[in-house]
N, C-alpha and C positions, 0 to 999 in steps of 0.2 A: 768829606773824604769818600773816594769808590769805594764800593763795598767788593773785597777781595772776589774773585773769580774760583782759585784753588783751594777747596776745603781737605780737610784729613780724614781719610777712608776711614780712622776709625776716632773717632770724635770721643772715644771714652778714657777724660784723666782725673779719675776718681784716686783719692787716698785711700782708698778700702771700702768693700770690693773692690779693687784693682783691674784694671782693665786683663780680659783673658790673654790668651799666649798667640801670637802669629798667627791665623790659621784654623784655629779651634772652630769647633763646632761641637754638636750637640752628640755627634758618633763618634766623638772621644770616648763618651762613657757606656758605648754598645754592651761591651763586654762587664757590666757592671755587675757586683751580686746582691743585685737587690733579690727583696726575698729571702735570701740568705742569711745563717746565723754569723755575727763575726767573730765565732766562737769554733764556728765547723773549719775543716781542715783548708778549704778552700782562702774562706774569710779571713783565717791567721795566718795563710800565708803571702795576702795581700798588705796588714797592715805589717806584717815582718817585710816585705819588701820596700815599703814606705819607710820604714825606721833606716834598713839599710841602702837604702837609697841617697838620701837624706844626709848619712854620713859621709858616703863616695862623692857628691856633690859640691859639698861646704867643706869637705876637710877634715871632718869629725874625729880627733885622734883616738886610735882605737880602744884606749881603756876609756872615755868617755861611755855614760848610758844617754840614750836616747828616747824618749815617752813620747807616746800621745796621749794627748789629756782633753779635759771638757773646757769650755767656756774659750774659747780663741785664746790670743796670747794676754787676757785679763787674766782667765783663769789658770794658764800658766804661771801668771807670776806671781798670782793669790795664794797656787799652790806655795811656793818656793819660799815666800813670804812667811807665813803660818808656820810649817815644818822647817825650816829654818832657824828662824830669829828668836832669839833672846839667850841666847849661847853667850853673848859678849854682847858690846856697844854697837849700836848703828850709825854710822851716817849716810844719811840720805841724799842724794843732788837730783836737782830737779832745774831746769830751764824751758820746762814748756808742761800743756794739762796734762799726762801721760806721768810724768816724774812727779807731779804736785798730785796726784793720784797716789801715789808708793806713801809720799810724803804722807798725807792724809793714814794711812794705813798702818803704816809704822808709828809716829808720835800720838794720834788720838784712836785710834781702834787698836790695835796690836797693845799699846802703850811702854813701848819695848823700856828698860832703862837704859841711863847712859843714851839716849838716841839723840843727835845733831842734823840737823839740815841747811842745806849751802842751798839757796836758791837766788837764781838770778833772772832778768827781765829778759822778754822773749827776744829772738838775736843774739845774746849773747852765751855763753858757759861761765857757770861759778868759777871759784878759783881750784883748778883740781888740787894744787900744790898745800891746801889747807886742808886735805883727805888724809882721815888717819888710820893706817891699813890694819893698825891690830885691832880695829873692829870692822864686822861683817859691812859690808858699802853695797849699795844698793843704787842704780843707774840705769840711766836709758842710753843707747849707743848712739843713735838717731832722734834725734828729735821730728817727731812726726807730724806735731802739730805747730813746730816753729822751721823748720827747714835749718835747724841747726845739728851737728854729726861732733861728735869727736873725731879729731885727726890723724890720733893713734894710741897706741894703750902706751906709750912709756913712762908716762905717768901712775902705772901700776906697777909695784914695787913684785920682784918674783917672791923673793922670802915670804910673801906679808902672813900675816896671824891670823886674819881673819879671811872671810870667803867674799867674792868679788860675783854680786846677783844682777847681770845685765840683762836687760827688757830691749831684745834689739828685733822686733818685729818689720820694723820697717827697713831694715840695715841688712837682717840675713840675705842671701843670696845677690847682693847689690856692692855688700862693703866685705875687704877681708877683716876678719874677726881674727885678733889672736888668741887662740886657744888657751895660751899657758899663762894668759893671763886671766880667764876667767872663769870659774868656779860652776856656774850657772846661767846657763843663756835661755830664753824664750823666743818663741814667733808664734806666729798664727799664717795657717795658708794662703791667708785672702791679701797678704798683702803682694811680695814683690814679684812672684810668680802665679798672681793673678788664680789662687785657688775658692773655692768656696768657703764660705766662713762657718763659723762654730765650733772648728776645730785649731787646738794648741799643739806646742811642741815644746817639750821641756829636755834640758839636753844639761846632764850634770859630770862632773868632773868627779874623779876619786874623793879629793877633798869635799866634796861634800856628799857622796854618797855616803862616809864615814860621820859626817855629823849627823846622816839620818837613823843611824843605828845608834850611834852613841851620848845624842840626846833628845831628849823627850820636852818639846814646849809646855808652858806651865795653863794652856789656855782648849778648851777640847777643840777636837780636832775634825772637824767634816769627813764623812766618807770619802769624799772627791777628790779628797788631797791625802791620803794614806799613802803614801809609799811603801811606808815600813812596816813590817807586822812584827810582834814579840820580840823586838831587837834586832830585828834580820831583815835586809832591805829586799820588795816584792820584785824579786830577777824580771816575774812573768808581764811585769808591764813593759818592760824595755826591750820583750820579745815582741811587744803586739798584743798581748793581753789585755787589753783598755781598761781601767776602773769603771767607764759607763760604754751604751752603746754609741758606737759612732755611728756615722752617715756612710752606707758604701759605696753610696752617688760620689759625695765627697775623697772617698778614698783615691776614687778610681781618676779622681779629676785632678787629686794632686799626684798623683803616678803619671797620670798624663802629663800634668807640667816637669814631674823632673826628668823624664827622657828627654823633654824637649829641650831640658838646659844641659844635658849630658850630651843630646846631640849636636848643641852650638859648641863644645869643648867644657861644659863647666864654669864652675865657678869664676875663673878668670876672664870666659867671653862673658857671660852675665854683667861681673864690675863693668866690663867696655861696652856695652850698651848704656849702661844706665847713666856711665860718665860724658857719651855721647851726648848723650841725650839731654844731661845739665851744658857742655858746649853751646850745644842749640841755643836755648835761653841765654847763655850769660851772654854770646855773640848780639844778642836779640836788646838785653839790656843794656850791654855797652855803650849802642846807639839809641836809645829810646828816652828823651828826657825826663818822660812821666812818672819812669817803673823802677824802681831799685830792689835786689835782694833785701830781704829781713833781717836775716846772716850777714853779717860788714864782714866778717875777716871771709875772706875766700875760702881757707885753710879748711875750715868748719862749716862749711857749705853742704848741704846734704844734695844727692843726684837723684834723691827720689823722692821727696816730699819737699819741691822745690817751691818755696814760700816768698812772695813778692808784697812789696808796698810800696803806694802809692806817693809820690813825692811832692807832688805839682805846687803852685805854693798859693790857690785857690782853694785848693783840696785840704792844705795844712788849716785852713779857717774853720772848715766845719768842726761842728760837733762830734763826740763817736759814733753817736746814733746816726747822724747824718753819713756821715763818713760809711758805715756799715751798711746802711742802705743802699748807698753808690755800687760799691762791690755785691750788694745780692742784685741790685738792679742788671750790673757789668755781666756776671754769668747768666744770669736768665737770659739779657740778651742772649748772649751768645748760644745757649743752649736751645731757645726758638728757634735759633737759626740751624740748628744742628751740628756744628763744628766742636763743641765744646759741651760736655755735659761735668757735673758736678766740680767746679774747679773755686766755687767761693772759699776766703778763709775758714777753718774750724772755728766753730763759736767763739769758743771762750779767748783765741790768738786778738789781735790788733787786727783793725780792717785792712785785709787785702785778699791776695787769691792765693790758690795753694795749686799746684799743678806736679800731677805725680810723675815722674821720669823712669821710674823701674825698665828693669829688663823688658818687662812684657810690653811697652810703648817703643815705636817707629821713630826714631828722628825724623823723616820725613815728615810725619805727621805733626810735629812740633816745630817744623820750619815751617807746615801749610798752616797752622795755628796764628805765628805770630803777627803777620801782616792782619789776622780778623781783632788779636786783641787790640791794635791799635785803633783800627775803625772801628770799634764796639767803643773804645774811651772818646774818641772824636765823637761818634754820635750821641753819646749822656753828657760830655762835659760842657758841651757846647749849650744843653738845654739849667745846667747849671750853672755858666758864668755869664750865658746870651752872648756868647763870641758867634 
């Protein structure tokens, strides 16, 4: 097969780090306050434009609190987790590492009681219909390292009893979230608006700012994750206050990405980028005998951690290790070549590729893509089957 002619101006479809915004350059962050305390007047009122920002964007309804927190959206959800749980029952759902993470967290660290876990193999979703809302439920929106999404929250009961903890790092600014269905949401910058990492976002509902006051988990508690002092929830985080220091490199870069998504229209052009941008591919796989989605049901197809596997029925012979070798081989090619940088599966997922589609990626660039991943598999598989 010819080796394509059209490469993609910008060859980076990393799942995090995330590729940057249209445009960007490095005098996005001219006006940066490094140096600066992000304590002094300047400093808090950058990360108070961040918080509100942030809200204007996504929708954020206004009696929602909004934080910035340590650790990216690990540590968002570590917090939530901790200060949260043991109020009632858990169940936990997991369908890819990210969820089987919570899981881990809840039943053998936390060792909540009453705690359940729905887990299912990657591609698919547990059965939501077995979730039982008068305990706290705990969920990824996005599967990020299986390219599988929930398709919509009516599955979450309005009345329910207990509080609803979704990890949607990969889904913010890409998927509408419904608010009134969820108690507690996370992200981390680096994912769909292409920010710098290190830094979380923890975004709570009434409901559970009320459980942070009114109870106390029976296990001590990290500074990192204090919200609450003496029975009074800490307002001054929700202004920009941070528990640690942040990055004001980082500050400024994600202020930088949200004018950019306020200047496409918000949140609504963002979803149409990133749904574009899964078109691209599924048009891509329709015709490709080799490649299939992870994700079978369309429905639950994620547009930004869009996750492929290999089908061929040569390829179904090997081993996993063999198998997982093909696919680290598949993107190194392609990354010598420059068209394509980080796009192998996540470790611990099935072997195949994982190509991110967020806001911050080109359609174009994933239409100049897909003609290289087919010559990329032509030229390994040919030295695999001696076709």
């Amino acid at each position: 097969m010819q080796k394509p002619s059209t490469r993609p101006q910008n060859p980076c479809f990393s799942s995090g780090p995330c590729p940057k915004r249209p445009g960007w350059s490095t005098a996005a962050l001219d006006n940066a306050l490094v140096g600066r305390s992000h304590r002094s007047k300047p400093g808090a009122a950058r990360l108070k434009a961040a918080i509100d920002e942030t809200r204007a964007v996504l929708g954020v309804p206004a009696d929602y609190r909004i934080g910035i927190v340590a650790g990216s959206d690990t540590g968002a959800v570590e917090l939530a987790l901790w200060s949260l749980l043991g109020a009632r029952g858990v169940d936990v759902l997991a369908w890819e590492s990210f969820g089987s993470e919570w899981v881990t967290d809840v039943l053998d660290v936390l060792k909540v009681k009453d705690a359940r876990k729905f887990v299912s193999a990657y591609g698919e979703l547990p059965d939501l219909g077995a979730v039982n809302f008068a305990n706290d439920v705990v969920f990824v929106w996005n599967g990020t390292t299986s390219g599988v999404k929930l398709p919509h929250g009516d599955w979450i009961p309005a009345d329910r009893a207990g509080l609803t903890i979704c990890d949607a790092t990969s889904a913010a600014f890409a998927m509408e979230l419904p608010w009134d269905k969820l108690d507690v949401v996370t992200f981390s910058w680096q994912k769909v608006l292409g920010g710098e990492g290190a830094h979380g976002v923890i975004i709570l509902s009434p409901r559970a700012a009320e459980r942070l006051v009114t109870y106390t988990p029976p296990w001590p508690m990290p500074k990192l994750f204090r919200l609450a002092k003496k029975g009074k929830l800490d307002e001054a985080v929700f202004e920009g206050a941070t528990i640690n220091t942040p990055s004001m490199l980082c500050v400024e870069d994600y202020l930088d990405a949200l004018r950019w998504a306020a200047g496409l229209g918000g949140l609504s052009a963002l979803c149409a980028r990133s749904q574009k941008n899964l078109a691209v591919l599924d048009a891509w796989v329709a015709k490709t005998p080799w490649v299939e989605f992870l994700a079978a049901n369309p429905a639950e197809r994620s547009s930004t951690s869009i996750c492929l596997k290999i089908v061929a029925d040569w390829f179904g012979k090997l081993g996993e290790n063999e198998q997982a070798d093909f696919t680290k081989q598949l993107s190194a090619l392609l990354e010598k070549e420059g068209v394509a940088y980080d796009i192998n599966g996540y470790r611990n997922a099935p072997p195949g590729l994982r190509i991110w589609g967020g806001a911050t990626v080109e359609a174009a660039d994933l239409e100049a893509l897909t003609p290289w991943l087919d010559w990329a598999y032509a030229e390994l598989a040919a030295k695999y089957t001696g076709a």
